[in-house]
C-alpha positions, 0 to 999 in steps of 0.5 A: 536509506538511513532516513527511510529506517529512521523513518520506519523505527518512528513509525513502530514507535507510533511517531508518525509526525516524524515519520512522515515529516521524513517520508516527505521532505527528506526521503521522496525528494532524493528518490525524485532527484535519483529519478529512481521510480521504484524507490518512490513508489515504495516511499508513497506506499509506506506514506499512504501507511502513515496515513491510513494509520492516522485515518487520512484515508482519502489521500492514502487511497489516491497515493496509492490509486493515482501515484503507487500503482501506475508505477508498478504496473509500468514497471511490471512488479507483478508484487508491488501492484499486489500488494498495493491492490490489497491495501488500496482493498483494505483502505476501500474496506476501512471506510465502510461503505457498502458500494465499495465491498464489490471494488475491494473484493475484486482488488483482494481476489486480483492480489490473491490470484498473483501471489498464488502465482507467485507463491509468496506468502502474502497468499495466505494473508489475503485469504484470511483478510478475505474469510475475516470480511466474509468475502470469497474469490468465486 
């Protein structure tokens, strides 16, 4: 846990090197060796994080797309995979292609329609990811 917040105050620093050099070789593999899933998805996602920020976007969507989220959806975390849904949109969204607007709109709209169930305050942040990109959930 230590090395995750040391991790965390490097990333806020804009050392991400380090960062993710943590992430990766000292944090995952005890998440792996626990056999604690959860924990492992939710490092995935801060290195996917790390590595959009760096503009590694392919391999922060398959992080999140083929490792994070299958574990959420297995676990049932109805906000882990909402959460991870809008930022698998938001990365869909950063690579600028027009093929992938209808995708990260469908992935917004999901995430949307669970954390509305939920009532968590991520609801209002994708509605306005959403009105920022000029997309709706009709």
């Amino acid at each position: 846990m230590t090395q995750g917040q040391i991790a965390d105050i490097l990333t806020q620093r804009g050392e991400l090197e380090e960062a993710l050099r943590i992430r990766t070789q000292e944090e995952l593999p005890v998440y792996e060796r626990l056999g604690d899933v959860r924990s492992k998805a939710v490092t995935q996602g801060k290195i996917a994080d790390i590595l959009t920020q760096r503009g590694q976007l392919e391999e922060a969507l398959r992080i999140r797309t083929q490792e994070q989220l299958p574990v959420y959806e297995r676990l049932g975390d109805v906000r882990g995979i909402l959460v991870c849904r809008a930022k698998t949109a938001l990365g869909l969204l950063a690579r600028g292609r027009a093929e992938e607007r209808a995708q990260a709109n469908e992935l917004l709209c999901l995430a949307l329609t669970d954390a509305r169930r939920l009532r968590i305050p991520e609801a209002q942040q994708i509605e306005e990811i959403l009105r920022l990109v000029g997309m709706d959930c009709r």
